[in-house]
C-alpha positions in Angstrom: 0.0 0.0 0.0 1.8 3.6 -0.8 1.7 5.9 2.1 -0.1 8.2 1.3 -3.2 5.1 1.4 -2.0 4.5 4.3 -2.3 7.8 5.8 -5.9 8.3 4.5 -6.6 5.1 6.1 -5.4 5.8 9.3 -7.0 9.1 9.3 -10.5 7.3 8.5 -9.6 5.2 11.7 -9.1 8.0 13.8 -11.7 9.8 12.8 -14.3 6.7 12.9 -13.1 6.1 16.6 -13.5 9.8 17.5 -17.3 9.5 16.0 -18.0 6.7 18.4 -16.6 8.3 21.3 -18.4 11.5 21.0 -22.0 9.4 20.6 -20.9 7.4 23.4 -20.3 10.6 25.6 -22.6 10.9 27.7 -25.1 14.0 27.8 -26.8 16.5 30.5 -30.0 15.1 29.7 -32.8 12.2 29.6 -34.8 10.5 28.2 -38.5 9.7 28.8 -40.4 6.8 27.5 -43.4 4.9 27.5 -43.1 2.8 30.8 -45.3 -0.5 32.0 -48.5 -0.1 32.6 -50.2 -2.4 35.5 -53.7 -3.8 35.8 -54.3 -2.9 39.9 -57.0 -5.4 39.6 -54.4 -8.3 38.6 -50.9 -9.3 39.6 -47.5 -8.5 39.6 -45.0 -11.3 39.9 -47.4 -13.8 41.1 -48.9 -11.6 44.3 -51.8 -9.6 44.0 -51.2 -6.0 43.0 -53.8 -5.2 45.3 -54.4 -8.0 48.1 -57.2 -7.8 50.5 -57.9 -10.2 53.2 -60.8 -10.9 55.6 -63.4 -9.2 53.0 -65.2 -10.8 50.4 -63.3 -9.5 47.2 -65.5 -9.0 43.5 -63.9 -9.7 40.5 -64.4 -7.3 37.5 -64.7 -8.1 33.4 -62.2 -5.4 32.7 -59.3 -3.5 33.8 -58.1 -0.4 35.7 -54.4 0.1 34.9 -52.0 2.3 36.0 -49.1 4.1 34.1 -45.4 4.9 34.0 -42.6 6.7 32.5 -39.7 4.7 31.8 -36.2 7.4 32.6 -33.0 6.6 31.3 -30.8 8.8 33.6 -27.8 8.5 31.3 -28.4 8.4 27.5 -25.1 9.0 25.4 -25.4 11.5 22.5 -26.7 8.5 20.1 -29.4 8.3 22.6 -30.3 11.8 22.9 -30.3 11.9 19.0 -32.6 9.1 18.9 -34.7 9.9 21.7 -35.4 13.6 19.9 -36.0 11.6 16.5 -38.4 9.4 18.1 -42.1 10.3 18.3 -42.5 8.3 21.3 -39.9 9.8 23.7 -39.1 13.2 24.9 -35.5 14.3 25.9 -35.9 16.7 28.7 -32.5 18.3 30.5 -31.0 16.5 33.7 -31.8 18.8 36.0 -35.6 19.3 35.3 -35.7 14.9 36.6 -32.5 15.3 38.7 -32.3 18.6 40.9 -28.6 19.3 41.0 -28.7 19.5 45.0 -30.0 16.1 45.2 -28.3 12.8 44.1 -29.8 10.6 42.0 -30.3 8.1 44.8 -31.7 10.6 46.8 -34.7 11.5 43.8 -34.9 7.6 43.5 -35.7 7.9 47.8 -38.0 10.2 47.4 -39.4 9.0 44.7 -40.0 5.8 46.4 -41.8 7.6 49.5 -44.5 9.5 47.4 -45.1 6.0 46.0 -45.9 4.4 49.8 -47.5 7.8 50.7 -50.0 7.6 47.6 -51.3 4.4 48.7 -52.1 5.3 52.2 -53.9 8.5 50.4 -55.4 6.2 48.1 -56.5 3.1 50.8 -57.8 6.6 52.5 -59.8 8.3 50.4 -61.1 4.6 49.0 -62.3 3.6 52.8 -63.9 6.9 53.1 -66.1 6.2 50.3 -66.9 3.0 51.2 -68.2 4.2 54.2 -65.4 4.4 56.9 -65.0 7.9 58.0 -61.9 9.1 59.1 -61.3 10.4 62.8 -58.3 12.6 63.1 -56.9 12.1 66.8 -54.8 14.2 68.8 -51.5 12.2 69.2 -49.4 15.3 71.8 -49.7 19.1 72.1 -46.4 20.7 72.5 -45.4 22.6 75.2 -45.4 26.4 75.1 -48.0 26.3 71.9 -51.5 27.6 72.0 -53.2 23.9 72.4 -51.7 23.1 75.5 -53.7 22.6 78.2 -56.5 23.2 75.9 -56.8 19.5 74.0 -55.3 16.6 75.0 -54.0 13.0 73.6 -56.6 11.0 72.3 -59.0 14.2 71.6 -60.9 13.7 67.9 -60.8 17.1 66.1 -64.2 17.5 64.5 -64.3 21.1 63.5 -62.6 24.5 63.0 -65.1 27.5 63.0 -67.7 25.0 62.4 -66.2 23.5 59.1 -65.7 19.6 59.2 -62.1 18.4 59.7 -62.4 15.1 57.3 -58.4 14.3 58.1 -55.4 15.5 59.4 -54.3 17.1 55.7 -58.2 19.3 56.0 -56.7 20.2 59.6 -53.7 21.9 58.5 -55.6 23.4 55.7 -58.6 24.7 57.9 -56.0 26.3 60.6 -53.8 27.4 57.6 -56.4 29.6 56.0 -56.3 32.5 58.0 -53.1 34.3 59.3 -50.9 33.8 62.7 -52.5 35.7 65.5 -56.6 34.6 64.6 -58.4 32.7 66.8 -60.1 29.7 65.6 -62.8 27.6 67.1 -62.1 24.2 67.5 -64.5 21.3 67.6 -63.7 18.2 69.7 -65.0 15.3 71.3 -63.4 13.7 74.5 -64.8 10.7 75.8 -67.7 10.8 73.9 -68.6 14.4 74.9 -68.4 17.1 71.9 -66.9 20.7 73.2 -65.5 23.6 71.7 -62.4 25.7 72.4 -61.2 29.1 71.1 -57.4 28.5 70.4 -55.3 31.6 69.1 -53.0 30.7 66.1 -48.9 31.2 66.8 -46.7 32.0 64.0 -43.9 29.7 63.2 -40.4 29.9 62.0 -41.9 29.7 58.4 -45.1 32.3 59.3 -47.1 29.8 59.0 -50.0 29.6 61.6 -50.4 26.6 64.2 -51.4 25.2 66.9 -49.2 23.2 68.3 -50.4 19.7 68.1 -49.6 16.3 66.2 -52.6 14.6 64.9 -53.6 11.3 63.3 -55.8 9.7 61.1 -58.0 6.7 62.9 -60.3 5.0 60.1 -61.9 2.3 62.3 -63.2 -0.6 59.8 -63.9 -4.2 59.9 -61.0 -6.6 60.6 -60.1 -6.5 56.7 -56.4 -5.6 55.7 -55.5 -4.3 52.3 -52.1 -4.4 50.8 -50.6 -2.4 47.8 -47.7 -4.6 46.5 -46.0 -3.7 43.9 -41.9 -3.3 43.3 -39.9 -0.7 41.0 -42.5 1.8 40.6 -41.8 5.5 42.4 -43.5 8.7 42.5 -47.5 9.7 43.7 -48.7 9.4 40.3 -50.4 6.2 41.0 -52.7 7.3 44.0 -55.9 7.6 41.8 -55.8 4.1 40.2 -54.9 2.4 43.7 -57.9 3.9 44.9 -60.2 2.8 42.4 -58.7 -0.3 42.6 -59.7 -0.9 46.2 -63.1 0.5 45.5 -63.8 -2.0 42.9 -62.5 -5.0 45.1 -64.5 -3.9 48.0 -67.4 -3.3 46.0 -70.1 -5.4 44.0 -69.7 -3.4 41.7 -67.9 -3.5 38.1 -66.6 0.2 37.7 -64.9 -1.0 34.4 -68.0 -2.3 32.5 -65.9 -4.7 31.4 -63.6 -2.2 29.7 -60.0 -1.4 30.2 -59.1 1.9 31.8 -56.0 3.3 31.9 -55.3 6.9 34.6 -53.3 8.6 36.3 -52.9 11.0 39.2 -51.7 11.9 42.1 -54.7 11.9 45.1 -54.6 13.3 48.8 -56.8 12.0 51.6 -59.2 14.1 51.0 -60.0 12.0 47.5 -58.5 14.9 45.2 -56.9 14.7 42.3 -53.8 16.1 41.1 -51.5 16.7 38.0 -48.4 14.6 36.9 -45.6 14.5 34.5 -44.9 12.3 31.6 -48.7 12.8 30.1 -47.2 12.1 26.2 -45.5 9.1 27.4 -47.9 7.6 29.4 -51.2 8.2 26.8 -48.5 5.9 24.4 -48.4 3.1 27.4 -52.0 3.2 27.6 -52.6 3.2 24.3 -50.1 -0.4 23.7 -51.9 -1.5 26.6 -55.3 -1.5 25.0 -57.1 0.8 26.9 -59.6 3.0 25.3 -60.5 5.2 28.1 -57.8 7.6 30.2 -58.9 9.4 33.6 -56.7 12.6 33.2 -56.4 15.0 36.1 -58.0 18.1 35.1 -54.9 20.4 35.2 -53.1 17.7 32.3 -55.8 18.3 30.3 -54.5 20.2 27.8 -51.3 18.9 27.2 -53.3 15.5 27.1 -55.6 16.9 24.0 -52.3 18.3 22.6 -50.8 14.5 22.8 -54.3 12.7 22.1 -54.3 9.2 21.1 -56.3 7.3 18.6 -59.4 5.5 20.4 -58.4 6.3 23.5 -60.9 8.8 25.6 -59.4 11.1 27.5 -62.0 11.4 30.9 -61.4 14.5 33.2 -61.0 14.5 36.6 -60.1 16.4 39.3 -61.6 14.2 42.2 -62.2 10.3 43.2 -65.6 11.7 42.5 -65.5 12.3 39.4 -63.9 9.0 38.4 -66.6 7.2 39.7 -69.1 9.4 38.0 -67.4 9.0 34.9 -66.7 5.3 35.1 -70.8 5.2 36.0 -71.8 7.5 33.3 -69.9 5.0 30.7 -71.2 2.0 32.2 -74.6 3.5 31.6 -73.8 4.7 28.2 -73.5 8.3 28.6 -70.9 10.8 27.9 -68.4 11.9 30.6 -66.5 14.7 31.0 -64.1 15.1 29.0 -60.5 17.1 28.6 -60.4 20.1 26.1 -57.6 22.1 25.0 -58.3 25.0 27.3 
């Protein structure tokens, strides 16, 4: 070979094994993909997703399945370039999935705590609508505070200025509504004996206005357990379909109508529902998975029109009240409510 073949073929090498070690560098971004989707009515790895004992359990002719977004926390430039060519993915920067103060072990922690904390909101607000109210117990007052020596451990808060207090989370947001320095009237029962106490709001060190107590929520029901179980899923985005989930167990009841209904949400104890990330990806999962109806919170509701996909309904909801009426008002043939683009 003369040299100067030689050289240009060296030079191709070179420059062939620069090319694949700038698309193998990796990127400050990405990428977001349709994820699994899971029937909460049916298993995961053998166990049921949802598993109640001591209660009779119904069985249902069609599906309620949550949603995911599959994150790959490290694409390489091919990967970004293919994720932004591909209709189905969205590359999104680092930062926006991965706060720069937090490690990405700590996101995955937290992550995995909004998860368990979703299905207590979601065994909550189910219960409640089956008809197991919650009570929301005085646990301790705190020295120094404006409740001491006015409630006491094992007190059920009932009321502030004669509005309900339905759980701990309507508590906070009943004392929170007016500013440090007002004095609220708060309804309680001890042993078995309903009172009312004026209690003057402190300001803490965020200005926020309390009280000065720790508080639980006691929902009292027959001796039936239920168990979410379900591995490698993080985030609160789940809460709504857990709770229908248990609804329909618990219940006679077919909220399907035999159909398969995909959702997502995040819900409080209170039974509302709120907005998520990842809507494009997770219209695609439900749309491999079959499904022909979504419950979208209300506030994704126009970014779910903007990402519509074929056949499949997009329901809106901003409640566990609303997804029952909607899953009723389909059973029954009628016409939910559904998302628009404003």
């Amino acid at each position: 070979m003369q040299r100067r073949g030689l050289t240009v073929l060296v030079g191709a090498i070179i420059v062939a094994l620069l090319a694949i070690g700038i698309f193998r560098a990796p990127v400050d971004y990405v990428t977001l993909g349709p994820g699994p989707t899971v029937n909460t009515l049916g298993t995961s790895d053998g166990h049921p997703v949802i598993d109640i004992s001591g209660a009779p359990i119904s069985t249902s002719a069609g599906q309620l399945r949550l949603v995911t977004v599959n994150v790959a926390p490290e694409p390489n430039l091919l990967g970004a370039i293919s994720g932004w060519l591909n209709g189905e993915e969205a590359v999104v920067p680092r930062e926006l999935i991965y706060p720069p103060d937090e490690s990405e072990q700590q996101v995955n922690d937290r992550n995995a705590q909004d998860f368990k904390d979703s299905q207590t909101s979601a065994e909550t607000s189910a219960l409640r609508k089956l008809g197991y109210p919650v009570h929301v117990m005085v646990v301790e007052t705190t020295d120094g505070m404006p409740a001491h020596g006015k409630l006491a451990k094992d007190d059920e808060i009932t009321s502030v200025d004669g509005q309900p207090v339905t759980s701990t989370q309507k508590l906070q947001e009943l004392i929170r509504a007016k500013p440090a320095g007002t004095t609220l009237t708060i309804g309680y029962t001890r042993s078995g004996q309903a009172a009312t106490v004026p209690i003057t709001t402190a300001k803490a060190s965020d200005g926020s206005p309390r009280i000065g107590i720790q508080a639980e929520n006691k929902q009292p029901h027959p001796s039936f357990t239920v168990k979410i179980d379900l591995d490698k899923i993080g985030g609160p985005s789940a809460g709504l379909m857990f709770s229908l989930g248990i609804i329909d167990k618990l219940d006679p009841t077919d909220l399907t109508g035999g159909k398969i209904v995909a959702g997502t949400g995040t819900i409080d104890d209170e039974g509302r529902v709120g907005p998520i990330g990842g809507i494009p990806q997770k219209l695609i999962a439900a749309r491999d998975a079959k499904a022909t109806i979504f419950l979208t919170p209300g506030d994704n509701c126009a970014e779910a029109v903007a990402n519509a996909q074929p056949g499949l309904k997009l329901v809106k909801v901003t409640s566990l009240d609303d997804a029952l009426a909607a899953l009723a008002a389909l059973r029954e043939g009628n016409e939910p409510t559904l998302c628009s683009a404003t």
